[in-house]
C-alpha positions in Angstrom: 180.9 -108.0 -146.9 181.8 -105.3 -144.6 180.6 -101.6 -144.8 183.2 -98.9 -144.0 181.3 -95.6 -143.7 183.4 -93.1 -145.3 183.4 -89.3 -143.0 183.7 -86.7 -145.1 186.5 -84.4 -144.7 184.3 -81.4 -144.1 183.1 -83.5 -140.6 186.5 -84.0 -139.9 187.3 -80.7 -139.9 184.4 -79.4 -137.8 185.3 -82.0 -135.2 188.7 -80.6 -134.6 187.5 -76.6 -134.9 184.8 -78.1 -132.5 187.2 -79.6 -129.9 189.9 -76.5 -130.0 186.8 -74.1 -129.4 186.0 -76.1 -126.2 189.6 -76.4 -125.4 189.9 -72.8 -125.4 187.4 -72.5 -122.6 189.9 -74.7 -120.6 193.3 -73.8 -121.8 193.3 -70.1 -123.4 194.8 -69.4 -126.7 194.1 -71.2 -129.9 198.0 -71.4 -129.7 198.2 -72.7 -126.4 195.3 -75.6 -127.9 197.3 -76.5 -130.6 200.5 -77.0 -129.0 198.7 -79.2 -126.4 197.7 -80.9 -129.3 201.0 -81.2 -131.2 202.3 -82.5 -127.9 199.8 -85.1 -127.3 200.4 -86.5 -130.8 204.3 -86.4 -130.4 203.8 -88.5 -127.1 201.9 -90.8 -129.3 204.0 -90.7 -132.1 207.3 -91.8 -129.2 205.0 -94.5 -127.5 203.3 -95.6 -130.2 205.9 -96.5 -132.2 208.3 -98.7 -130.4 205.0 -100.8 -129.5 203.8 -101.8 -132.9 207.6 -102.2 -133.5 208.0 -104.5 -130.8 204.4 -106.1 -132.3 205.5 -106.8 -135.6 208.6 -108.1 -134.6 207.2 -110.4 -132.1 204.4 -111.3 -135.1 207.4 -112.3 -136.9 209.6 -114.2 -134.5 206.2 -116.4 -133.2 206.6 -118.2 -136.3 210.6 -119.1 -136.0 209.8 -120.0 -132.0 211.5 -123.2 -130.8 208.7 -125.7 -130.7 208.0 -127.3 -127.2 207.5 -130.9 -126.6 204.2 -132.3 -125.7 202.7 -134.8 -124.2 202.4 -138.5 -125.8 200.3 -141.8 -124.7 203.5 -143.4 -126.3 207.3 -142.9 -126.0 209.0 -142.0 -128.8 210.6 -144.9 -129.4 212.0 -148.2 -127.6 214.4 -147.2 -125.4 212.5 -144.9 -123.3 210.8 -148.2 -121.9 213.5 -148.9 -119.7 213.0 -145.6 -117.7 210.4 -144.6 -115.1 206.9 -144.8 -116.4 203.6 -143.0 -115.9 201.5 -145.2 -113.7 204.0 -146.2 -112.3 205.1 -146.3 -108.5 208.9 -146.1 -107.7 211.0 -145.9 -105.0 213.1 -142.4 -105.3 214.9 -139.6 -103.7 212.4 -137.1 -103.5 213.0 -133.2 -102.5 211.6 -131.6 -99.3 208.7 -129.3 -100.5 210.9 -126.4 -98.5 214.4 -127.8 -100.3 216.2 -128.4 -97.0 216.9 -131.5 -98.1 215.7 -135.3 -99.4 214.2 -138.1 -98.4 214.0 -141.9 -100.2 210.4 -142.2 -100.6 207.8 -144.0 -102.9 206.5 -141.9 -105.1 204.2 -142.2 -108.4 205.5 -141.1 -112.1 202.6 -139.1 -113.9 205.3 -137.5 -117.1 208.3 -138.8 -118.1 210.4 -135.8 -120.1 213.6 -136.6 -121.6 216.2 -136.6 -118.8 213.5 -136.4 -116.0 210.4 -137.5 -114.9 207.7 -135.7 -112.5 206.1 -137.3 -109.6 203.8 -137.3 -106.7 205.2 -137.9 -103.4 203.7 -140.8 -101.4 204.1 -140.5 -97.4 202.7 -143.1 -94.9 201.4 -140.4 -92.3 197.7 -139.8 -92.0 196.7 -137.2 -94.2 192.7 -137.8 -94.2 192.3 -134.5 -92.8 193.7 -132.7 -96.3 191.7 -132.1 -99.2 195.0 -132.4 -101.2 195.7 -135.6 -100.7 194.0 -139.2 -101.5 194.5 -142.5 -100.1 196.3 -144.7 -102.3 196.3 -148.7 -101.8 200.0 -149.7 -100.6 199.4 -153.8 -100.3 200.2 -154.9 -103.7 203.8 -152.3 -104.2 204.7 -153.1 -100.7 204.2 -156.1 -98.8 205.3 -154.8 -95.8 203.0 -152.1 -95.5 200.0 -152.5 -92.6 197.9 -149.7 -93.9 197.5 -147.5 -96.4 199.3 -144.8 -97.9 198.6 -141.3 -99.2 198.9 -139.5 -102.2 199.9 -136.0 -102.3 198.2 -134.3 -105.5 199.4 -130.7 -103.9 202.4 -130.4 -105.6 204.7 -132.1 -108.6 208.4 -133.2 -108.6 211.2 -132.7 -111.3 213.8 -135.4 -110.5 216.2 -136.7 -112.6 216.7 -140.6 -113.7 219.4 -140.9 -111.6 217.6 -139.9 -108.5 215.1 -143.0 -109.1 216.0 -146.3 -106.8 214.0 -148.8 -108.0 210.5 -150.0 -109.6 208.2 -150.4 -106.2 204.8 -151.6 -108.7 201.9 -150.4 -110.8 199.4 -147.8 -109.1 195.8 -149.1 -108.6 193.3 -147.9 -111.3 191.3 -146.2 -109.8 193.6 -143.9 -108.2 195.3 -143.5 -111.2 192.1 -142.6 -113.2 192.3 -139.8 -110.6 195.1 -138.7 -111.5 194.2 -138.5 -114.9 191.7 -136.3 -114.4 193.8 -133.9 -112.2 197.0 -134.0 -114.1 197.7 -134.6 -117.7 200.0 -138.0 -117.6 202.3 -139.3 -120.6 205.5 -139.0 -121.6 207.2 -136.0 -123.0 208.6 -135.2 -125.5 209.2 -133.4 -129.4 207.4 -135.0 -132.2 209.6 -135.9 -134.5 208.9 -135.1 -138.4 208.1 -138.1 -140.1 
C-alpha cells in the first residue's frame, strides 16, 4: 500500500503568496507577478495539451499496430524449403557496398524473409588485416578454390530470390556458430494464429 501525503490547502496557499512575494523583488507589481504567472500556465496549458493528446492516442493505436514478423528456427511451412536457406552458401548477385553496381559472388544466407533473404558477402581477397572479417573454409563449396575465403561480418545484404544463382554448399560449423553469435539467423516471417 502506498501513502499519499495529503498538503493542506492552507500550505498551498502560503507557497504561492510565498513565491509572488519573492517574485516581486524580481519583477515589480503583484500584477505584473500574476500575469507572468497566468502566462506561464497558458504556455503550459498550449504545450501540454497536444502532448498528452498525442500520448493517449499513441497509447491507443500501440495496441491496433501491424504486428511484425519474427524470427523462426523453422519455415513456416513446406514450401519455403526450396528457397535460400540460413547456413547456407550460395552463389548470388550481390550489391557493391557503395551501390555502383553488382557483382556474382558467393555469399552466405543468415535470414530468409518472405520475398528476400539477407547475406554476408564472401570475397577471395586477403582480408586478415580487418577485424570485420573471418576466414571461412572454401574447399568443400568450391573445388576449385586454392585457399581460403573470407567472410565479411561488416555489413548485411537484402537481395531478392531472383537475384540468387545457385546452391554453392553448406558453411562449416564453426564459422557458422560464429555467426550465430553475431547475428540472429532463421527464417522470417508472421506467426500465423493457430
Amino acid at each position: 500500500m502506498t501513502y499519499r501525503r495529503n498538503i493542506p490547502a492552507c500550505r498551498v496557499r502560503s507557497v504561492i503568496v510565498l513565491l509572488i512575494s519573492r517574485l516581486s523583488v524580481y519583477a515589480g507589481t503583484s500584477t505584473q507577478i500574476l500575469g507572468i504567472l497566468l502566462a506561464l500556465l497558458w504556455f503550459a496549458f498550449i504545450v501540454g495539451l497536444p502532448a498528452a493528446v498525442f500520448l493517449l492516442v499513441r497509447r491507443i493505436l500501440r495496441g491496433q499496430a501491424k504486428p511484425r514478423p519474427r524470427i523462426h528456427a523453422h519455415p513456416p511451412d513446406a514450401s519455403w524449403y526450396s528457397r535460400p536457406s540460413p547456413g547456407h552458401i550460395y552463389w548470388a548477385d550481390v550489391p557493391f557496398a557503395d551501390g555502383t553496381g553488382s557483382k556474382v559472388r558467393p555469399c552466405l544466407v543468415i535470414r530468409t524473409h518472405e520475398q528476400t533473404i539477407e547475406v554476408l558477402k564472401i570475397t577471395s581477397q586477403d582480408k586478415s588485416g580487418r577485424r570485420d572479417c573471418v576466414p571461412i573454409p572454401t574447399a568443400h563449396w568450391d573445388r576449385r578454390a586454392e585457399k581460403n575465403s573470407w567472410l565479411d561480418l561488416g555489413t548485411t545484404y537484402v537481395i531478392s530470390d531472383r537475384a540468387v544463382n545457385r546452391r554453392a554448399g553448406a558453411c562449416d560449423p564453426s564459422t557458422w556458430s560464429l555467426v550465430t553469435r553475431r547475428f540472429p539467423t532463421g527464417w522470417v516471417y508472421l506467426a500465423r494464429a493457430r
